[in-house]
C-alpha positions in Angstrom: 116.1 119.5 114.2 119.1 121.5 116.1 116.9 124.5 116.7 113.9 122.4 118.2 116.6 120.9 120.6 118.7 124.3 121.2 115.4 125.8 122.7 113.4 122.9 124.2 112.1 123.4 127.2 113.8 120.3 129.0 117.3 121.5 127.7 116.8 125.0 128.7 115.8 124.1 132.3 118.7 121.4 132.1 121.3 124.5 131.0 119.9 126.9 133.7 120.1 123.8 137.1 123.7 123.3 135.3 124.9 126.5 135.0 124.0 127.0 138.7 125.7 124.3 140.0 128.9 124.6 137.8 129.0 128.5 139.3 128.6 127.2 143.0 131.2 123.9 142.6 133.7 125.5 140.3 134.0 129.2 140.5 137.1 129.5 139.1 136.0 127.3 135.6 133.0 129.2 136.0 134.7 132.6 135.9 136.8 131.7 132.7 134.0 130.1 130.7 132.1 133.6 131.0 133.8 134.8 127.7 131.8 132.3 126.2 128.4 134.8 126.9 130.7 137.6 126.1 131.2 136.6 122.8 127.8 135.3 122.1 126.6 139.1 122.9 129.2 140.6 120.9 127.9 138.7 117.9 124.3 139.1 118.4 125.1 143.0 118.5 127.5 142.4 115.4 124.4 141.9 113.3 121.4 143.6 115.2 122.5 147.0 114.1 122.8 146.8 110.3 119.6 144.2 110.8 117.9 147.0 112.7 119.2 149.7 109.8 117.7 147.7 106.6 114.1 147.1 108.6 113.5 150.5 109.4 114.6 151.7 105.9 113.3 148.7 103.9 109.4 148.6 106.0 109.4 152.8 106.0 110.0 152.8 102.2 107.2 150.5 101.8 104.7 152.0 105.0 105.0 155.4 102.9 102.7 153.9 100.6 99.9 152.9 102.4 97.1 155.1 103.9 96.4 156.3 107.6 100.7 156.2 107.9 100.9 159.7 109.6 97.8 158.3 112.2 99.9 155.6 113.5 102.9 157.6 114.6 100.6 160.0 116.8 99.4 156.2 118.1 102.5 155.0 118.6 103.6 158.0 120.6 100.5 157.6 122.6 100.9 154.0 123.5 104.2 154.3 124.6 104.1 157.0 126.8 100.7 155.7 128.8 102.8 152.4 128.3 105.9 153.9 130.5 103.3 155.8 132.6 101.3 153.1 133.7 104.5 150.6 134.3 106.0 153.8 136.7 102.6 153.6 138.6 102.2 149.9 138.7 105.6 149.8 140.0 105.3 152.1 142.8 102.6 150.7 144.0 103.7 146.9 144.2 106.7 148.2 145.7 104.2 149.8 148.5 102.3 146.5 148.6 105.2 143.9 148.3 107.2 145.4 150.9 110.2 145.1 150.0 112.7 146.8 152.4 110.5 146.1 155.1 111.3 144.2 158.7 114.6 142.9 156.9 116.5 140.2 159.2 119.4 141.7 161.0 121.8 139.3 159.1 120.3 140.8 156.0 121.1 144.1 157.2 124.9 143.1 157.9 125.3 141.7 154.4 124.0 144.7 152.8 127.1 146.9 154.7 129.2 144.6 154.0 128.9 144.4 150.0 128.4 148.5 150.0 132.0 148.5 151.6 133.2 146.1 149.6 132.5 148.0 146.8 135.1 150.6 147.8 133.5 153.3 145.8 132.1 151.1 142.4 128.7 152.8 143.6 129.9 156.0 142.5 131.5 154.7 139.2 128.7 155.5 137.1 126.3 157.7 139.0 124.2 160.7 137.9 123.8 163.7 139.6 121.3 163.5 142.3 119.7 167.1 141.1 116.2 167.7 141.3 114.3 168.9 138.3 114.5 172.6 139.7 118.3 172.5 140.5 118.8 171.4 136.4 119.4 174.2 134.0 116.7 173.7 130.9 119.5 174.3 128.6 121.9 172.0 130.3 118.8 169.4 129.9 118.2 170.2 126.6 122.1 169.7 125.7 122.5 166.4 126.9 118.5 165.3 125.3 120.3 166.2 122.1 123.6 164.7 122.6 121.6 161.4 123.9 119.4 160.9 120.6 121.6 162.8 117.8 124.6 161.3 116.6 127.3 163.6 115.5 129.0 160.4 113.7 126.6 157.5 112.6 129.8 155.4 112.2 131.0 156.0 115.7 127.3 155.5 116.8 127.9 151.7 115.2 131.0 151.1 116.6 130.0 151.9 120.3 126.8 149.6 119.5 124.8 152.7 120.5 121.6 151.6 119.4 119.7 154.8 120.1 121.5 157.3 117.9 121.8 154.4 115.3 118.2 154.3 115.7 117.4 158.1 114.7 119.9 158.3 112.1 118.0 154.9 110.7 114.2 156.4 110.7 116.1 160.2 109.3 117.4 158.2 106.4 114.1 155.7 106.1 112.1 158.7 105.7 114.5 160.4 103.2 114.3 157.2 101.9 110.7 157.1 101.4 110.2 160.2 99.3 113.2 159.0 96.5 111.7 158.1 93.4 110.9 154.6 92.8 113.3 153.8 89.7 116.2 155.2 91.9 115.1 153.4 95.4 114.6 149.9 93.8 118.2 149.1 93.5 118.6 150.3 97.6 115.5 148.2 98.2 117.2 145.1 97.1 120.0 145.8 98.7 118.4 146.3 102.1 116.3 143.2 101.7 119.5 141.0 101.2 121.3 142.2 103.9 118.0 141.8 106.4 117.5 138.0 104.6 121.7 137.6 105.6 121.6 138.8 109.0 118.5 136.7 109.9 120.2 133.5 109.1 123.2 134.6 111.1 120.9 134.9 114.1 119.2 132.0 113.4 122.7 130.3 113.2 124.2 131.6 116.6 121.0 130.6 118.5 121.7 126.9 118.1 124.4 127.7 120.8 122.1 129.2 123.0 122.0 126.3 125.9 125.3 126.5 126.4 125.7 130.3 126.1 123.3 129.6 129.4 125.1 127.5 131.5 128.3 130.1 131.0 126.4 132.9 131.9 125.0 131.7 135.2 127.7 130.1 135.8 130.1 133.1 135.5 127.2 135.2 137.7 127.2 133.0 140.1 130.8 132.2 140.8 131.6 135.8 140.4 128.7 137.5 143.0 127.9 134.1 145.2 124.8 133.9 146.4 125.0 135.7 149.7 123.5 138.8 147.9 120.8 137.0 146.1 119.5 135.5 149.4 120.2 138.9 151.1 118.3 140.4 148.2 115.8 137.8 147.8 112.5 140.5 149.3 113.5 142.4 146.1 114.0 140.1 143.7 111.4 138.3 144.5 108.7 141.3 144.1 110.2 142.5 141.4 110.3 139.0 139.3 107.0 138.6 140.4 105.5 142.0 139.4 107.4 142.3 136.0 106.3 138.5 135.3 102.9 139.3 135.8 102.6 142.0 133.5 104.5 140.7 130.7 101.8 137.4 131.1 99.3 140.2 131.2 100.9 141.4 127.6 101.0 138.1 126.4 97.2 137.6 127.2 96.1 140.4 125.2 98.5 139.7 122.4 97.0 136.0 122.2 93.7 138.0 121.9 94.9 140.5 119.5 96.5 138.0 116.9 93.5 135.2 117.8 95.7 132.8 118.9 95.6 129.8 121.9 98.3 129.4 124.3 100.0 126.5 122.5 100.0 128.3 119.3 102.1 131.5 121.0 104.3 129.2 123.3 105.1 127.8 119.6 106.1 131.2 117.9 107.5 133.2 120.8 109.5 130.4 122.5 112.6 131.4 120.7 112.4 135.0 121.4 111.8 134.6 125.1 114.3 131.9 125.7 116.3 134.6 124.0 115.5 137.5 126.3 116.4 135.1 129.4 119.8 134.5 127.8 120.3 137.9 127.0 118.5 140.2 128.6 119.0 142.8 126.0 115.9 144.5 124.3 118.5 144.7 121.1 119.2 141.0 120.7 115.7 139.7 120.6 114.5 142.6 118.0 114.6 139.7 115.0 113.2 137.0 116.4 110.7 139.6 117.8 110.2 140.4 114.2 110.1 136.6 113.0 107.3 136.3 115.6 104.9 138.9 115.1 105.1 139.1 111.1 105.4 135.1 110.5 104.2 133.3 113.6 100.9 136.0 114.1 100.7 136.9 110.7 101.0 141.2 111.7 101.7 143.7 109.2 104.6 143.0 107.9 106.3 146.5 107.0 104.7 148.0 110.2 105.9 145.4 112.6 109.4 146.2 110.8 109.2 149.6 111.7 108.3 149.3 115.4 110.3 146.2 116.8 113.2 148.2 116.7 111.5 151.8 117.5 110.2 149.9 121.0 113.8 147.8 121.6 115.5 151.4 122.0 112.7 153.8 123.3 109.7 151.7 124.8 110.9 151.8 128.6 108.4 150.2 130.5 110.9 147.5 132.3 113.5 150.1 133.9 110.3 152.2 134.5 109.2 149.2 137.0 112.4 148.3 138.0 113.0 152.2 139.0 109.8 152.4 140.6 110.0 149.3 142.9 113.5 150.0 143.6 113.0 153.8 144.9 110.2 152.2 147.1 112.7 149.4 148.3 115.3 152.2 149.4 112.7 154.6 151.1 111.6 151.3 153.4 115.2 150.5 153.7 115.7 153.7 155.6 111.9 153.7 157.0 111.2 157.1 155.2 107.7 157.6 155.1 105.8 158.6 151.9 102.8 161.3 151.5 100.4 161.7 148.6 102.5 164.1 146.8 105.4 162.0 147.2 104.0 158.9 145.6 103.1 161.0 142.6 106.6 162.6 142.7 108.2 159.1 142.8 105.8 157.6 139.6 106.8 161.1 137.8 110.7 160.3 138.5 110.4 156.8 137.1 108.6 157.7 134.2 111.3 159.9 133.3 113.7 157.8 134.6 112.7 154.9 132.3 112.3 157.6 129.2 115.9 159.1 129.8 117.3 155.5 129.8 116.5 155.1 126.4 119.1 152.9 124.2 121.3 152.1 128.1 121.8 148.7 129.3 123.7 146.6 132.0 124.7 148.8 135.0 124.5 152.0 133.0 120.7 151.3 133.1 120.7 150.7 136.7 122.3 154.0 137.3 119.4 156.1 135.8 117.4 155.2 139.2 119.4 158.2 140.7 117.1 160.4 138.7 113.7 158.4 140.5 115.7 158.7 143.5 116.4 162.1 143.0 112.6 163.2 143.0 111.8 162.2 146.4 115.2 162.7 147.6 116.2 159.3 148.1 120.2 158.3 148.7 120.7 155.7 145.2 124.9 155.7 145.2 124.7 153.7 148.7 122.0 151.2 147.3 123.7 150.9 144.0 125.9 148.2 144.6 122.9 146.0 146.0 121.3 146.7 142.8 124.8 145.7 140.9 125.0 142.4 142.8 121.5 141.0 141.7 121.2 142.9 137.9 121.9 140.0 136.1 118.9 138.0 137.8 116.1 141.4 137.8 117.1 141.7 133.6 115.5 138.6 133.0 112.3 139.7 133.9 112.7 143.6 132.9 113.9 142.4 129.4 111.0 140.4 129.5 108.1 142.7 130.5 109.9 145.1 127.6 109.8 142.9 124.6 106.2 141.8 125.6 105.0 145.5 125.9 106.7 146.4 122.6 105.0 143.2 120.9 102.1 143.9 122.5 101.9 147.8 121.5 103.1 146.9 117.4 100.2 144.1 118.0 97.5 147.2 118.6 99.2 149.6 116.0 98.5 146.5 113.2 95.3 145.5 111.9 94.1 142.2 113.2 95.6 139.7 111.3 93.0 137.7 109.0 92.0 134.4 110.9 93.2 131.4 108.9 90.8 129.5 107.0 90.0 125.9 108.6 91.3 123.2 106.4 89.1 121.8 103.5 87.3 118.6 104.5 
């Protein structure tokens, strides 16, 4: 009964008008009832790692016994690069169509110097070198690949919450894992199953809170930023929402198609998950119900969807991959720099591997990988940063939502059509 209510769509839409007007009447509440989202984050992540750990090792243990395995790894790796590919394209060109840096309103124009000179330098707090591809050694590359994806210490890995590394270290051990013999691994097994059981009920538990984990969150944004840079960014926000929000429908279309499900039926199985990814916006937090939804609301395999919920949480890109893309457009319009052929191409390359080098970031440290788009066309990102820091919080919400969609969607062509269910006896 509580979770029906918790994630209602009348008491979502109630939380979201409330946290809005709590952030514009009482900023100063606002600001202190923030820890409240805080905390609800911290606990998410508290048990998405060691849930993430036991589904990889738990569904690769039992994916090492069926046939056609090593066939849908080359898939995966397929999918998700055409995935991130396609998403970089798409991006860059309804950032051409959309517009938006174009014919801004003076006043828009003042706004924007005024929050860049406000930020007295934040721009620069967690930039990248702007380096083109030729100026970066190959070693130098290679090093920091390596130090991105290997963990030197999976234990430090888990206390930073660095899901990436924890990520490698978990599909390493799953595969070891897979090849022990079965008298040994069935103790482990057990194990591994209790503490996924565990840490699903704790999730399950902290979402009942998730209304008012809303209303501080907004609340917090709002009284913290205002909305003078929402309206002043309104051009981008707006084509971004709407672009991202399309394609994850799009997702959602061919999932319903996939799993041979109506509307109604997937509104009723994914509604926790993408109430979830608005209250979040982390890729991380929504990988269990993700899970719930795929292997118990559509009936996919259960072991494969296991496997890949978390693989596509950390390394399926395809929102910042957008977001890069229609944000290097909005900066080349802001300073009227006109694109040829070869830039175009040069600008989808950069957020393709914009959106693959950003694997396993979030927040602002996400944002900051659009110096390396930027840095393919030679675009300035540190002064546009702040612009992009002001109005991150709303632009996740879609980005997070395009990315779990994608990933469902992807795990949703790896599986084998689930069987249809038989129609009731008469």
């Amino acid at each position: 009964m509580l979770k029906k209510l918790a994630t209602h769509p009348a008491v979502i839409v109630a939380a979201i008008v409330g946290g809005v007007i709590l952030g514009i009447w009482a900023p100063a509440f606002s600001s202190a009832i923030g820890v409240i989202g805080a905390v609800y984050i911290n606990l998410l992540k508290m048990v998405v790692l060691p849930f993430m750990i036991s589904a990889i090792v738990f569904s690769l243990r039992q994916l090492f016994q069926m046939e056609g395995f090593e066939r849908s790894i080359v898939k995966v790796t397929i999918l998700f690069l055409a995935a991130i590919g396609l998403s970089a394209v798409i991006g860059a060109a309804a950032g051409s169509l959309a517009g938006p840096g174009r014919n801004l309103a003076p006043d828009t124009l003042v706004v924007f110097g005024k929050m860049v000179e406000k930020s007295s330098g934040t721009a620069t707090d967690y930039q990248l070198p702007l380096a083109t591809p030729e100026q970066t050694a190959e070693g130098s590359m290679l090093r920091n690949i390596v130090h991105q994806i290997v963990p030197e210490n999976v234990f430090a890995s888990l206390v930073k919450g660095d899901s990436l590394k924890v990520l490698v270290f978990a599909i390493l051990f799953g595969v070891a894992f897979g090849f022990a013999p079965k008298r040994i691994a069935d103790s482990l097994t057990y194990t591994l199953e209790s503490i996924y059981r565990a840490c699903q009920t704790l999730i399950k538990w902290f979402n009942l809170f998730l209304p008012l984990v809303l209303v501080a969150m907004l609340a917090s944004q709002i009284a913290e930023t205002g909305l003078d840079p929402l309206v002043a960014m309104t051009k981008f926000v707006v084509s971004f929402c709407v672009v991202s929000g399309l394609l994850a429908v799009l997702c959602a279309v061919f999932l319903m198609a996939r799993a041979g499900v109506g509307v109604g039926k997937f509104l009723g199985v994914f509604r926790e998950t993408l109430l979830l990814a608005i209250a979040t916006g982390s890729n991380t937090a929504c990988i269990p119900n993700s899970i719930e939804s795929m292997a118990d609301g559509l009936r996919f395999n259960r072991p494969i969807v296991e496997l890949l919920t978390p693989m596509g949480a950390a390394l399926l890109r395809t929102g910042p991959a957008l977001y890069y893309a229609v944000a290097a457009v909005f900066i080349a319009q802001l300073y009227d720099r006109p694109f040829g052929a070869d830039q175009w191409l040069m600008l989808a390359i950069g957020a393709f591997v914009g959106g693959m080098a950003s694997a396993g970031s979030s927040g602002i440290v996400t944002i900051s990988f659009g110096a390396l788009t930027c840095a393919y066309v030679g675009l300035p990102f540190e002064a546009a940063f702040v612009l992009f820091v002001a109005v991150d919080r709303v632009c996740e919400i879609p980005r997070t939502l395009y990315n779990v969609m994608s990933s469902c969607l992807i795990t949703a062509l790896v599986c084998p059509r689930p069987e249809p269910i038989p129609a009731p006896a008469p």
